[in-house]
N, C-alpha and C positions, 0 to 999 in steps of 0.2 A: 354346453359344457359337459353334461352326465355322457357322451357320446366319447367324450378324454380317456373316461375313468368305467370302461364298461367290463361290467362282470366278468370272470373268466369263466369260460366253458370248463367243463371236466373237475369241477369244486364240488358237484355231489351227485351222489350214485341217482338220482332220481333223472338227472341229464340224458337228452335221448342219446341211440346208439350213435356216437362220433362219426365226424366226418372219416370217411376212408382218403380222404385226398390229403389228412394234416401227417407230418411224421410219423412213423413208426414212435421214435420215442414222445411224444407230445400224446397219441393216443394210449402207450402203456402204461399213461400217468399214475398213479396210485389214486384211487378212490376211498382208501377209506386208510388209516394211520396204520392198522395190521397188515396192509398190503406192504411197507415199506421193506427192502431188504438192504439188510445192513444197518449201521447206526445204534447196534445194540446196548452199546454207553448212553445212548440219550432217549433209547423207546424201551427198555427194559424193564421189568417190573419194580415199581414203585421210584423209578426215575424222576426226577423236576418235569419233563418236558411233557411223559406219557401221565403224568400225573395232571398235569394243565388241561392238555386233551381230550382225556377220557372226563374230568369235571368241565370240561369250555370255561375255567375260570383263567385265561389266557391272560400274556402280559408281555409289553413293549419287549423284546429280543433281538441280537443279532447274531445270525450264522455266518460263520467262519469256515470257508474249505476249500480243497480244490473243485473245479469243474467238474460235474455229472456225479456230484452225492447227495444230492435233494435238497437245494435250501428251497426253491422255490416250490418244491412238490410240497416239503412241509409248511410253509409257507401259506397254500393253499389248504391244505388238510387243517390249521390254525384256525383260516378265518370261517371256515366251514363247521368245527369243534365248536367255536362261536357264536353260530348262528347270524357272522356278520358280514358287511359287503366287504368285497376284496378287492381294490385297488390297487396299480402295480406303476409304478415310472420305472423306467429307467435315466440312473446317473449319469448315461454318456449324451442321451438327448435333454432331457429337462433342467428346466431353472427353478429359481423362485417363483416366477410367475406360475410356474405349473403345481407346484408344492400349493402356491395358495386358493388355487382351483381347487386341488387333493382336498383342504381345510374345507373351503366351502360345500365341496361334496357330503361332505361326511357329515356339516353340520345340517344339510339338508334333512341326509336319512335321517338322523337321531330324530329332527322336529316332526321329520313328517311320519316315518314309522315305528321309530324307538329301536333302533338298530345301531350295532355299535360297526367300525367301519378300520377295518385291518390295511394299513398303505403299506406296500412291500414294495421296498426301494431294492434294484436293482444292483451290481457293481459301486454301493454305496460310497464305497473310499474315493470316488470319483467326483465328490459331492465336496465343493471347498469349507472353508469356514463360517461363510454365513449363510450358505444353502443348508448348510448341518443344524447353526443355531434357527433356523427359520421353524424346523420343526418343535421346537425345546414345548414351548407354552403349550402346546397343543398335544403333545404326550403325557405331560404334568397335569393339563385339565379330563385328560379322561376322552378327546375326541378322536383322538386317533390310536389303534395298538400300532406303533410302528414296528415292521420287522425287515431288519436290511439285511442282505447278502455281499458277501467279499470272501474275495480270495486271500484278499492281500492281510496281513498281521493287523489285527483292530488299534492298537496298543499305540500304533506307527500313524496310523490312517484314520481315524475318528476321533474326535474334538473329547474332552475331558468331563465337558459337562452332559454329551450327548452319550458318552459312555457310562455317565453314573446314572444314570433314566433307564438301563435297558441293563437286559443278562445275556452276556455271551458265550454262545452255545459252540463247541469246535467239533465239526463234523467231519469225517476221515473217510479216504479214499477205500472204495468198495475193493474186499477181498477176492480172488481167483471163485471162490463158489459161491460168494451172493451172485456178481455177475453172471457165470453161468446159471444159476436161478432165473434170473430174468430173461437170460436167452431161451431157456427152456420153457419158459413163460409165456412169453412172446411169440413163440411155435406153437405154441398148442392151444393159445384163447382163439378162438373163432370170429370173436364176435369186435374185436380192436387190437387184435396181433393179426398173426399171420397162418391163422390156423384154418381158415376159410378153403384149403386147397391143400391136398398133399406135396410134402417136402421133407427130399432125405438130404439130411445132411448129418453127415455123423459125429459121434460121437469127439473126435479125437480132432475134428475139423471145429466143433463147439468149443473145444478146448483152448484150441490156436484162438479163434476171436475173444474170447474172454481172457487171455495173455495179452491180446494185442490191444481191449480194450484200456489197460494201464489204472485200472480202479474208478472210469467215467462208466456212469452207467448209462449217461446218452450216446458216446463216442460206440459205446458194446451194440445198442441199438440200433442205430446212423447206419453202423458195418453190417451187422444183420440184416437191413431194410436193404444195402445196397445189394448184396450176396444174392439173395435171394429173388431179387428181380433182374439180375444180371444171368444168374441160372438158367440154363435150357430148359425146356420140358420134353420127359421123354416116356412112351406111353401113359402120358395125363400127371404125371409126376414130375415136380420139378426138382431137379440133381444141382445138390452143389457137390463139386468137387477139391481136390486140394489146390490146384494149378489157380480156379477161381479164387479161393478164400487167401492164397497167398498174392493175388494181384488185390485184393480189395485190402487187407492190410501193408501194402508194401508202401513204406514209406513214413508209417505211423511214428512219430517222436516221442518219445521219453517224457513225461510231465518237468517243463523244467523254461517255468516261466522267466524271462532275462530282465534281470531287475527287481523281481516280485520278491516274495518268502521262498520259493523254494529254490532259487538261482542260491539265495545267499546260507541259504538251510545246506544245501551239498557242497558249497564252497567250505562252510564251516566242516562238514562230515570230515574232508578232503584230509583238510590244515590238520583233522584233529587225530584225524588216522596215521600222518606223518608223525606228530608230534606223539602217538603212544606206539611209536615202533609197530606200527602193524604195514607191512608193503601191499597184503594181498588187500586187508579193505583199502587202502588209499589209493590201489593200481584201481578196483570197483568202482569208486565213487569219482577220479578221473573219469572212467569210461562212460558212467553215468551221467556225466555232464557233456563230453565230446556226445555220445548218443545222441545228449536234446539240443544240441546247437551250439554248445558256448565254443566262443572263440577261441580256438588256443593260445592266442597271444596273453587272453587276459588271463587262464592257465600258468601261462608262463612267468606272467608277473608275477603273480600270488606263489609260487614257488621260489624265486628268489625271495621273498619275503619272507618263506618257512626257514630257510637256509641260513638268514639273519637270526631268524628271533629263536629258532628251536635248536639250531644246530652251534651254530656258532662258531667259538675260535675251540671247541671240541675237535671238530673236523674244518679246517675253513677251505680243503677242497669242495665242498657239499657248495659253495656261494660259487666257486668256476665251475663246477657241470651245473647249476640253475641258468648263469647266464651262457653258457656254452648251447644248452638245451633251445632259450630263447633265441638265440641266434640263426639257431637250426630253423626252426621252426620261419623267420622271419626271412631266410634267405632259401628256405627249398619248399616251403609249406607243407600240406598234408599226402600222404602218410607219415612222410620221413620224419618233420618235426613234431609231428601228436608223439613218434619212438623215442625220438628224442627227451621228451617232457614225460613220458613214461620211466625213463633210464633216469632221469632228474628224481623224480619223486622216488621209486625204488629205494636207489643210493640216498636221499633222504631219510625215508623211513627205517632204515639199518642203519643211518651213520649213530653213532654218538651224542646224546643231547645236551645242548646247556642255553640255557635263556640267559648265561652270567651280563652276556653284553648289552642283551635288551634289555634285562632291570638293569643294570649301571646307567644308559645312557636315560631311562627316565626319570632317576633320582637326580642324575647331575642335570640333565633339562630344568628340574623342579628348582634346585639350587639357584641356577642362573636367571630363570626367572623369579625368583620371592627375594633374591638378596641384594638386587638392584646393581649398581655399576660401582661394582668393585674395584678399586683400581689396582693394577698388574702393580707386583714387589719391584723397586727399585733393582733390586742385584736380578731381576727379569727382563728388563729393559734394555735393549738396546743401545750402542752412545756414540754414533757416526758422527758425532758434530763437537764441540772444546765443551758447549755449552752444556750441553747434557752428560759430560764428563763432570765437568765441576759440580753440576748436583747429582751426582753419586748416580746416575746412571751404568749398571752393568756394575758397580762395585761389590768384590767381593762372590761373582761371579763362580762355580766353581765347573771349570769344562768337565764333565763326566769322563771322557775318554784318557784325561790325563790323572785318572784317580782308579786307587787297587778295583780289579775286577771291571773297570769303566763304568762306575758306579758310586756318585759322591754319596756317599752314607751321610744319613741326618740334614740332608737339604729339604728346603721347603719350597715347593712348586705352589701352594695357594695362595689366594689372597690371605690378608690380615682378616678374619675371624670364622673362617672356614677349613684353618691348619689341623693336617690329618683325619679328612673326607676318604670314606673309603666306599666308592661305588662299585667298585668291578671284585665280585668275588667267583673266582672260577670255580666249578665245582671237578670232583675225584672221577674222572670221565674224559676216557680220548685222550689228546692234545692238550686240553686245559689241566688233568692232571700234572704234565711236565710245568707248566706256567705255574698253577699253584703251586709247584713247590721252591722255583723260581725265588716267586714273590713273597714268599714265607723268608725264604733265605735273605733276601734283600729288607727286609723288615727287621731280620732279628739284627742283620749289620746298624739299620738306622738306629734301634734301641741299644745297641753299644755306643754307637758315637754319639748320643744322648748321654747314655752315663757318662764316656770322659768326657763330654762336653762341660757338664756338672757339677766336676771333680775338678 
C-alpha cells in the first residue's frame, strides 16, 4: 500500500543531485519557500502563508489558480516546513478507495513515527460529493493536513462543509519578469537546469519565451527545455536562434480554459466593456477569447444578448447588426464572421444604453409569476360566439385607432388588482428618449380622462 503513497523526490534540499532524465520544469522545483518567484500576496513578509512556513505550524488549505503558479511546489515546500510525509492523489484517477489507503497511511506514520502526514489532492474540483465528504473526519481529527489544488472557482466546485475546514489561498498568474527570472534561472544552475554546457540565447529571444509563456511557469520551462535541445551546437556552444524560438512557441494559446473560470471571467470582461462604452477594451477582450479558441458562434450569441439587455429600444438597430453579425459568421465562417462580430460589438459599445426593457421584462416576469392566474378583463376578451356576447365579452371595448390621436386615454389593459403597473421606464438616451416622452404624453392624456371620468 505505502508503495501508493510514496514520498516525492525534490521535498528537500538534502535529496541527491536529481535525475537529468526528469523535466526541466520538475527538476527546477523550488527547494526551499525563498526560491519561489512570484506569489508575493501570499509569501511576503509577515503573510498567513510565509508565516505558516517559516513556524511549520501549517494548516488544512486550498490553492486556487491557473496552471504553472505553484500550488503543488508549495504544496511540497508545506509538507517539508512540517517535517511531514507528503502524499499526493490525483482527482482525475482516484476514488474513495484510494482516499482511505491516503487515511490508513497516515495513521501508520503518526503510530509508528509521530509524523504528521500532508495529502495533496490534485485537480480537486474533480473530486464529487462524497469523495470530498470522505475526507471531513480526518482533517477535523488532526490525521491529515489536506491541501487541494484547482483551477477552477472553489466557491462553485468544493462542498460547504469541506470549504469551512480549510483556508483558501488564490494564487495569480506569474508576471513577464518572475518568469523571465526562472528562465534566467534555469540557464545558469548547473547542477538541475541547464547550465552544465554553454548556451547563447539572447536576451530579446528570453523575452519572446517569457511572453509566450502566458504567466505558466512550467509552460516557460517545457519551451525553454524544448529550445534548447532543438538548438544546433556550433563551435561547443549551443545557439538558439529567432526562427527556432519562433517555431517552439508557434501555436501557444492564450489561457482560456472552455467552461472553466476564465472562459466565463473574459466573457464577463467582454459584456462589461460593451455595456460601459468602451469599443477598444471590448474589441481586446473579443480578440482575447477568439485567440484561446472560443467559438464564434457562442461570441455571437452572447452579443445578441448585450444588444437586448444593454442597448435596447435606445438603439434597436444594435439587435439587427447582433444578429446580422451571427449570421455571418454561420454562413461564411472565419475571417469574415469573427469581422463581422467585431463590427457587432464596436457598434455596440458606441451605441446608446438602456437596460429600460430588461428590468421591465423581469419585473413583469415576477408579477406573472407571484400573482397567479389572473384572469383577462372582460371588455379584453374576445366574443366570436352569441354566447360570449351575452356575457359581456368585448363589451365596452374601445378600438384605439378609432379614438383622438389612436389612443383610448384612461383604458385599462390589466387585470383587476394589478391596474397601473408600470414596468417599462425608458431612460433620456437615443431612441428611448423620443419614447419617453411619447409616453409621458400618453399618460398625462390618461390622467385627464381620469379627471373627466370623475367629474
Amino acid at each position: 500500500m505505502d508503495d501508493l503513497f510514496a514520498d516525492v523526490p525534490g521535498a528537500s534540499p538534502s535529496d541527491p543531485v536529481p535525475d537529468r532524465a526528469r523535466p526541466l520544469a520538475d527538476r527546477m522545483r523550488p527547494r526551499h519557500w525563498r526560491e519561489v518567484v512570484g506569489q508575493d500576496h501570499l509569501l511576503g513578509e509577515g503573510k498567513p502563508l510565509r508565516t505558516a512556513l517559516e513556524s511549520g505550524q501549517v494548516h488544512s488549505l486550498v490553492f486556487w489558480g491557473p496552471p504553472g503558479t505553484g500550488k503543488t511546489t508549495l504544496a511540497r515546500l508545506i509538507a517539508q516546513a512540517a517535517d511531514a510525509r507528503f502524499l499526493t492523489l490525483s482527482a482525475v484517477l482516484a476514488g474513495v478507495k484510494d482516499i482511505r489507503a491516503a487515511v490508513e497511511t497516515a495513521q501508520k506514520e503518526r503510530a509508528a513515527h509521530g509524523r504528521g502526514t500532508v495529502l495533496f489532492v490534485d485537480e480537486v474540483h474533480r473530486f464529487n460529493k462524497a469523495q470530498q465528504d470522505a475526507f471531513l473526519p480526518f482533517v477535523e481529527d488532526g490525521t491529515l493536513i489536506f491541501i487541494g489544488a484547482t483551477t477552477e472557482n472553489p466557491s462553485f466546485e468544493l462542498n460547504n462543509a469541506l470549504l469551512s475546514r480549510v483556508r483558501v489561498y488564490v494564487l495569480k498568474p506569474l508576471d513577464r519578469a518572475a518568469i523571465r527570472q526562472l528562465i534566467d534561472r534555469a540557464l545558469a544552475d548547473p547542477e538541475r537546469g541547464l547550465g552544465e554546457r554553454p548556451v547563447d540565447f539572447p536576451e530579446a529571444l528570453r523575452e519572446r519565451l517569457a511572453e509566450a509563456a502566458d504567466g505558466d511557469a512550467r509552460r516557460a520551462l517545457n519551451l525553454l527545455e524544448i529550445a534548447v535541445e532543438l538548438a544546433p551546437e556550433v563551435d561547443g556552444r549551443v545557439r538558439v536562434d529567432e526562427s527556432l524560438v519562433n517555431e517552439v512557441v508557434r501555436g501557444g494559446l492564450r489561457r482560456f480554459d472552455k467552461g472553466g473560470e476564465a472562459f466565463y471571467d473574459q466573457i464577463s470582461a467582454l459584456h462589461k466593456s460593451v455595456r460601459g462604452s468602451d469599443p477598444d477594451a471590448a474589441l481586446y477582450w473579443l480578440c482575447r477569447m477568439l485567440d484561446g479558441g472560443c467559438d464564434p458562434l457562442y461570441i455571437a450569441r452572447r452579443v445578441v444578448r448585450m444588444a437586448s439587455e444593454d442597448i435596447g429600444n435606445a438603439d434597436p438597430r444594435a439587435l439587427s447588426l447582433a444578429l446580422a453579425a451571427w449570421d455571418v459568421q454561420e454562413r461564411l465562417g472565419s475571417p469574415e464572421g469573427e469581422l463581422a462580430i467585431a463590427q457587432a460589438v464596436v457598434y455596440l459599445a458606441v451605441a446608446p444604453k438602456s437596460n429600460a426593457v430588461y428590468t421591465a421584462f423581469g419585473q413583469a416576469m415576477r408579477d406573472a409569476r407571484e400573482h397567479g392566474s389572473l384572469e383577462v378583463p372582460l371588455h379584453l376578451r374576445n366574443a366570436p360566439t352569441r354566447l360570449m356576447k351575452e356575457l359581456g365579452y368585448g363589451k365596452r371595448y374601445r378600438y384605439a385607432h378609432d379614438e383622438p390621436e389612436g389612443y383610448a386615454a384612461g383604458e385599462n389593459y390589466f387585470p383587476e388588482g394589478l391596474e397601473g403597473r408600470r414596468y417599462y421606464r425608458p431612460v433620456e438616451r437615443g431612441l428611448e428618449e423620443r419614447i419617453r416622452a411619447r409616453l409621458a404624453h400618453l399618460r398625462e392624456l390618461d390622467r385627464l380622462a381620469r379627471e373627466n371620468g370623475s367629474d
